[in-house]
matplotlib code that plots the C-alpha trace (Angstrom):
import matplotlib.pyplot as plt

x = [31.7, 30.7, 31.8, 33.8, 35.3, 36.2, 37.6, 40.0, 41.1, 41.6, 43.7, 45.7, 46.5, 47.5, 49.7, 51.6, 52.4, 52.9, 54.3, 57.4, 58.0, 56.5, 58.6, 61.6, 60.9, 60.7, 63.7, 65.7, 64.6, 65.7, 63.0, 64.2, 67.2, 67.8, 71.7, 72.2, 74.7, 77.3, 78.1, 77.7, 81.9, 83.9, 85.2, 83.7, 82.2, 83.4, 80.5, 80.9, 84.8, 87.2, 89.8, 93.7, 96.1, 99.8, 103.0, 102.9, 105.6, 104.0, 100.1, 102.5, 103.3, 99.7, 97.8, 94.7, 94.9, 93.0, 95.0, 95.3, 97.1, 98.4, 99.6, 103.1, 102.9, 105.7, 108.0, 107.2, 107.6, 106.4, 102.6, 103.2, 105.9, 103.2, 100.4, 102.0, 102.8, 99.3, 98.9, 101.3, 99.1, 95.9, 98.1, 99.7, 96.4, 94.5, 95.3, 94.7, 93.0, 97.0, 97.8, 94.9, 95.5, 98.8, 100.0, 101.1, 102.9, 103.1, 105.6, 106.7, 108.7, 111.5, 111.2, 112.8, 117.0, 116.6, 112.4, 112.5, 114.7, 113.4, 110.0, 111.1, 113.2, 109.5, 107.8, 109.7, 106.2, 105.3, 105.2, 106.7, 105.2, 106.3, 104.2, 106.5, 104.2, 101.8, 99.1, 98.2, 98.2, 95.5, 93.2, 93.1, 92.7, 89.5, 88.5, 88.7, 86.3, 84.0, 83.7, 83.3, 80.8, 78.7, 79.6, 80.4, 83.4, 86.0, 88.9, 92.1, 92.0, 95.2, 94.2, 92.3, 90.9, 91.2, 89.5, 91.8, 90.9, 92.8, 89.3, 89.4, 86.2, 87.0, 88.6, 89.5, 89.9, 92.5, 91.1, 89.9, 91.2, 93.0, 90.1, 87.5, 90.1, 90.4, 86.9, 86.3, 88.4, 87.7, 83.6, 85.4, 87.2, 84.7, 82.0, 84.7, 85.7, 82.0, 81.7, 84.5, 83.6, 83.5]
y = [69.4, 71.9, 75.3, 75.5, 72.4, 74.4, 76.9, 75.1, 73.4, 76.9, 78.4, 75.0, 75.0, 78.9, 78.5, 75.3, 78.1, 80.9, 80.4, 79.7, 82.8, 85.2, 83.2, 84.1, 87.9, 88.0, 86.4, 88.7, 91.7, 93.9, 93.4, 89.1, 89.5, 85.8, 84.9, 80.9, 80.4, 78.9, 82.2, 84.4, 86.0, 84.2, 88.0, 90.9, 93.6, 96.9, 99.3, 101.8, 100.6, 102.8, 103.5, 103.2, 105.9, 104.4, 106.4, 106.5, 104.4, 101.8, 102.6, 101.9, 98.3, 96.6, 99.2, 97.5, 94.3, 92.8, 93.0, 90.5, 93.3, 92.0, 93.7, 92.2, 92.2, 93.7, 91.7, 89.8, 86.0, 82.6, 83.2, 86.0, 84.1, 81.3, 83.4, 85.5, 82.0, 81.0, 83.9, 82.4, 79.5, 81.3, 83.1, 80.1, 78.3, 81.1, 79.3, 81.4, 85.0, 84.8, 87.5, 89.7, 89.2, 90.6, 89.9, 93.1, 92.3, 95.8, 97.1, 99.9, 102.3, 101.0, 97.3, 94.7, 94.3, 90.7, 90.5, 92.1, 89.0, 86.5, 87.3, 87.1, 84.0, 82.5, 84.1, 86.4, 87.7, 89.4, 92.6, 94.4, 98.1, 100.0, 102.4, 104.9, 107.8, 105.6, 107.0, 103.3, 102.2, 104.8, 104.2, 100.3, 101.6, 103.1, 99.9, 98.2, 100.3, 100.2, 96.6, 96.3, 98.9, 97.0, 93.3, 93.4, 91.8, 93.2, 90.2, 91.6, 92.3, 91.9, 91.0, 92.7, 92.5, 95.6, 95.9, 97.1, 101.0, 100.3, 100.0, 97.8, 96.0, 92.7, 92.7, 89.4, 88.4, 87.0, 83.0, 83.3, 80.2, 80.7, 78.6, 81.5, 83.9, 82.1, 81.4, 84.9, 86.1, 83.5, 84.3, 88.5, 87.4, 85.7, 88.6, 90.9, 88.8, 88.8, 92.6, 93.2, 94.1, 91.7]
z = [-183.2, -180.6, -181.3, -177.8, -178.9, -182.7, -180.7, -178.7, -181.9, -183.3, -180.3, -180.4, -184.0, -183.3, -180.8, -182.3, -185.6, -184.0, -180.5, -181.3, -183.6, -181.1, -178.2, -181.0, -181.1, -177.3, -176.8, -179.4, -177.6, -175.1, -172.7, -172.5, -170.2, -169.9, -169.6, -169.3, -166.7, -168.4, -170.7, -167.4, -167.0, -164.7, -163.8, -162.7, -165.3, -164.8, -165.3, -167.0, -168.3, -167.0, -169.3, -168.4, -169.6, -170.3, -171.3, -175.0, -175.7, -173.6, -175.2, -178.5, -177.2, -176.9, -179.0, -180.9, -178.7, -176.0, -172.9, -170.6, -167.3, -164.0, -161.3, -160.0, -156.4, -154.2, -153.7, -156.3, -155.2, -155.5, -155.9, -158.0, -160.8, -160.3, -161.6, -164.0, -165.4, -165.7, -167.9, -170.2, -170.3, -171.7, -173.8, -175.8, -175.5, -177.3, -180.5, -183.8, -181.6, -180.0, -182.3, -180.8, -177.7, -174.8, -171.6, -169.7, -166.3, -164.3, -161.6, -160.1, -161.4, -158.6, -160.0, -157.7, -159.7, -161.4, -161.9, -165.9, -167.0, -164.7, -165.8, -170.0, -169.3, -168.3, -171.0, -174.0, -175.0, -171.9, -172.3, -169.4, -168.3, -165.4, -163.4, -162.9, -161.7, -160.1, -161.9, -163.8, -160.2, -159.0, -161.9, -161.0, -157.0, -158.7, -160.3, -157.7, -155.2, -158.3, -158.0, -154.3, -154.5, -157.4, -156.4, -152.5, -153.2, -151.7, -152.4, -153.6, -157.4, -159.5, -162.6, -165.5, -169.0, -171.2, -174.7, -178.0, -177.1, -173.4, -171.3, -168.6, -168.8, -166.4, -163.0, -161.4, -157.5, -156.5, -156.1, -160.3, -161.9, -165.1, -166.7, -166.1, -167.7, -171.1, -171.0, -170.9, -173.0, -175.8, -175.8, -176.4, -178.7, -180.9, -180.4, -181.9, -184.5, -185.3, -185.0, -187.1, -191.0, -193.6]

ax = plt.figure().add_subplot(projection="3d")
ax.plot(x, y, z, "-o")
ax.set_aspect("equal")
plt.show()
């Protein structure tokens, strides 16, 4: 055997071992930025999160939970019962992390007479927060420039995904299927799950 051929035979039995551990270490480091498309979010990331201040006894309702917040539009018709609906939906389907997870409908603090009980008749586990100084409102105004600035989307955004400490971290245009919000949310809540402390 030649010694080019021996050293072909050398480099080939090299890379067969250790290839794959060094194409391990790449990949578990920062500088590998690969993201297969099927775990990319269906929503947009808020970056940095902005965090939303509620009134304390609202903060009190859906503290340590991941929120699931929509914005009622005003008046708040058709489309709007439709989709705060479909937010039941993820809800109920969210099997076992249910009791991590809230749905917050917002309003004004001049709520249409006849919306609060038409909304729990749909759903008794909404949790129902009103805006009263329209400072909730502004934040998510904020938000929402933030995203059209990073993304160039500039569809109306009405829906949001908040973390336990009351971040929102995911902002939703309007023509999001509900699918892409409980796929979301169920990759978050596994990764916490994971984080938390055994």
């Amino acid at each position: 055997m030649s010694l080019t051929r021996q050293k072909v035979t050398l480099i080939g039995i090299f890379a067969l071992f250790f290839g794959p551990l060094i194409l391990v270490m790449l990949m578990r480091s920062s500088w590998w930025q690969y993201q297969p498309a099927n775990l990319k979010n269906r929503g947009h990331l808020v970056q940095p999160p902005v965090q939303l201040i509620l009134e304390q006894n609202q903060a009190q309702e859906v503290e340590g939970k991941w929120l699931i917040l929509y914005v009622l539009a005003q008046p708040c018709e058709e489309a709007c019962i439709d989709h705060a609906t479909t937010l039941r939906q993820i809800h109920k389907a969210s099997g076992r992390e249910r009791e991590h997870l809230a749905v917050a409908l917002l309003g004004p603090g001049d709520v249409e007479p006849g919306l609060w009980p038409k909304l729990e008749s749909i759903y008794p586990e909404f949790i129902l927060l009103t805006d009263t100084a329209a400072s909730v409102s502004e934040t998510l105004a904020a938000v929402n420039t933030m995203v059209a600035e990073n993304t160039g989307d500039t569809s109306s955004i009405h829906t949001y995904v908040l973390d336990p400490m009351l971040n929102v971290i995911l902002a939703y245009g309007a023509n999001t299927n509900a699918n892409g919000i409980h796929k979301d949310l169920k990759r978050l809540l596994k990764w916490s799950d994971q984080e938390k402390p055994r």
